[in-house]
C-alpha positions in Angstrom: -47.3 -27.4 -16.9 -46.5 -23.8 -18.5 -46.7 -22.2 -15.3 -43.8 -24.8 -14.3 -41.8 -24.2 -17.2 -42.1 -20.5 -17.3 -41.3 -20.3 -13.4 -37.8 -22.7 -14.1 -37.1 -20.2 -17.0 -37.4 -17.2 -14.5 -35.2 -19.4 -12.3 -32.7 -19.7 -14.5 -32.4 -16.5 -15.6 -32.1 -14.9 -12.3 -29.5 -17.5 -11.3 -27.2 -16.3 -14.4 -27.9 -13.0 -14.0 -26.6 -13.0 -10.4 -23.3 -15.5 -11.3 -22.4 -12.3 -13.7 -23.5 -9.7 -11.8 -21.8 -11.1 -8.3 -19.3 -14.2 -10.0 -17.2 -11.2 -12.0 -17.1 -8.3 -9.7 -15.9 -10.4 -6.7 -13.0 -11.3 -9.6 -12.1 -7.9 -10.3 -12.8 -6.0 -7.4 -9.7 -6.3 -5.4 -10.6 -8.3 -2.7 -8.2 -11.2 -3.4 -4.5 -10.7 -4.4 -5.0 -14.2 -5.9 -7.9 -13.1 -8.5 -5.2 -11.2 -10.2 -3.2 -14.0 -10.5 -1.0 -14.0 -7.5 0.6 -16.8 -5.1 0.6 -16.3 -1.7 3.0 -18.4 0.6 2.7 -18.7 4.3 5.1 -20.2 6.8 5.4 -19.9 10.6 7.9 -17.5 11.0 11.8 -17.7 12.1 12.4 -16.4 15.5 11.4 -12.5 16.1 13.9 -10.1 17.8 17.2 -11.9 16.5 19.5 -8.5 15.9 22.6 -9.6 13.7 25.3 -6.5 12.4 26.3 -9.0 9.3 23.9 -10.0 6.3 23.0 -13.8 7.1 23.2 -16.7 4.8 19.9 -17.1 2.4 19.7 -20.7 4.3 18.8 -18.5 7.6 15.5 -17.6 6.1 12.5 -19.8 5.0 11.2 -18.1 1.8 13.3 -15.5 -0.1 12.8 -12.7 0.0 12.8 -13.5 3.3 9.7 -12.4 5.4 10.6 -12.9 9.1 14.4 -14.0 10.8 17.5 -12.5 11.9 17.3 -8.9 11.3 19.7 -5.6 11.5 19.2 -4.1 14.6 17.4 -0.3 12.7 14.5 -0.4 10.0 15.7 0.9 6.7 13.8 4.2 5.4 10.8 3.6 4.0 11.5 4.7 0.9 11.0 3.6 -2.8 14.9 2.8 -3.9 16.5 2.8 -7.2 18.7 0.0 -6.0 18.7 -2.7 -4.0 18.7 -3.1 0.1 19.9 -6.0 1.9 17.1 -7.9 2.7 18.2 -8.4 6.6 17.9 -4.3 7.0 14.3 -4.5 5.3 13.2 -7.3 7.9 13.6 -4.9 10.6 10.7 -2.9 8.9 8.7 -6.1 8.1 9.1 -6.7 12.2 7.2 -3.4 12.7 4.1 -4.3 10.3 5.4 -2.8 6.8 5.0 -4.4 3.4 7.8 -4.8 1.0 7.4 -4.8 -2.3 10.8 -6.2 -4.7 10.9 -6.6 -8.4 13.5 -8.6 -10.5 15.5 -7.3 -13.6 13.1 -8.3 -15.9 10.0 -6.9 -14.8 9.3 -4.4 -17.8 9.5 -0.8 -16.6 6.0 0.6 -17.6 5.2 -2.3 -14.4 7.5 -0.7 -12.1 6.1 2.8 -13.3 2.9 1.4 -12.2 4.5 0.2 -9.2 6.0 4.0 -8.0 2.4 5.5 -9.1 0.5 3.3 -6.4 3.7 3.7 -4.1 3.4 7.5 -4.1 -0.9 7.4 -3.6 0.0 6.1 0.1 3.4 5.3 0.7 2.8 5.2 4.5 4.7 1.5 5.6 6.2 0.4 2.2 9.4 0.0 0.7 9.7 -0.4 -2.7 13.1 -1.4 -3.9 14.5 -4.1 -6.8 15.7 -7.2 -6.3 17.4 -8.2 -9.7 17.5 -11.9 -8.9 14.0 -12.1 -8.8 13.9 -12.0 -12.8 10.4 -11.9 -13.8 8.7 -11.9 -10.2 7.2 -9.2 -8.0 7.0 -10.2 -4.3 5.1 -8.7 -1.8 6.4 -9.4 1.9 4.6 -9.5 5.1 5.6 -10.3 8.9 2.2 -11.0 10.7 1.7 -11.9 14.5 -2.0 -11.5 16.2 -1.4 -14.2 19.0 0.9 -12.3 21.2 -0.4 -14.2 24.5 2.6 -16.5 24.2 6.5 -15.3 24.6 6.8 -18.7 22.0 4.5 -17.2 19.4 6.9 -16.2 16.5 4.0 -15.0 14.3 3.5 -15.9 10.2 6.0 -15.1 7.2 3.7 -14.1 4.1 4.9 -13.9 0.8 2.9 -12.8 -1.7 4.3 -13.6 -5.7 3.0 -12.2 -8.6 4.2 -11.1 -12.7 1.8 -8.1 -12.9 0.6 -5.4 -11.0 -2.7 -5.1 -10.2 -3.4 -1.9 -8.2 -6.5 -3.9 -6.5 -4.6 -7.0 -5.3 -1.9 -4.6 -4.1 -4.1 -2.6 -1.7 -5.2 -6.0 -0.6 -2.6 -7.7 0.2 -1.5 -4.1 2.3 -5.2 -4.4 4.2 -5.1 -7.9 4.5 -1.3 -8.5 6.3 0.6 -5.1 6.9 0.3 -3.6 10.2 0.3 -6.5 11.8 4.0 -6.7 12.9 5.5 -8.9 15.9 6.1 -4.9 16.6 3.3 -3.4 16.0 3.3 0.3 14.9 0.1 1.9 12.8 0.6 2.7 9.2 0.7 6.6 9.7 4.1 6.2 12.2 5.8 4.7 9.5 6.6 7.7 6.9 8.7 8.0 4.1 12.3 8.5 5.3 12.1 7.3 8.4 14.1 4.4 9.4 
């Protein structure tokens, strides 16, 4: 009966040892832009390869900031901007697999600081920029199409939404759904600059 005891003891103890040991890193390891506290959205996407010369309506676009639609017919330079840039230049660079990250006018600037600091580590396919109306928000935008066996396939719009910045979930979220473009081009075609 000891030998019982003692061996569900040893049982017990290895199973909390391993639900801290493996329960808390896959938390804070950065393998989930959601363990930081992110939302990610998905929707099929609005049709790819629509060139327009004038911004369209926010109705044209199924999530805002929009993450697949009409588009302006060159990619704005990837860059990391001081001000804002109309959303239908940036979905050109979105088309060709880039991330884009926007703030709003209240996201405090030692977060944006944060935001620049990881931007300049690798700033190979993103564009940074502010978006005041976002307020409190930080979205993370991503036009993603794997199936391209079918001229019908419009690919998936993700949107990734967030209050903090968490360097982990960032490089995620990049790994996870940039590069991936109905227009595919590889992360080290798409420097700073160009556009």
């Amino acid at each position: 009966m000891l030998y019982v005891v003692a061996a569900l003891g040893l049982i017990g103890l290895a199973a909390v040892v391993a639900f801290f040991t493996f329960g808390s890193s896959s938390a804070s390891n950065g393998n989930d832009f959601t363990a930081a506290g992110g939302q990610i959205t998905t929707v099929q996407a609005a049709l790819a390869g629509q060139h327009v010369t004038t911004a369209p309506k926010r109705s044209a676009y199924n999530t805002w900031p929009p993450t697949s639609g009409p588009h302006f017919p060159a990619t704005a330079p990837y860059d990391l901007y001081t001000e804002p840039v109309e959303q239908y230049r940036l979905l050109h660079n979105l088309e060709h697999g880039a991330v884009v990250v926007q703030y709003g006018d209240k996201v405090p600037q030692a977060t944006v600081d944060e935001i620049t600091k990881w931007y300049q580590e690798d700033p190979n396919g993103l564009v940074v920029a502010p978006l005041p109306q976002l307020g409190r928000q930080i979205t993370l935008g991503a036009w993603t199409q794997d199936d391209r066996s079918s001229a019908s396939s419009r690919g998936t719009g993700v949107l990734g939404k967030t209050t903090t910045f968490d360097k982990d979930g960032f490089n995620w979220f990049v790994s996870t759904y940039g590069f991936r473009g109905p227009e595919p081009f590889t992360r080290d075609m798409l420097e700073p600059g160009n556009g």
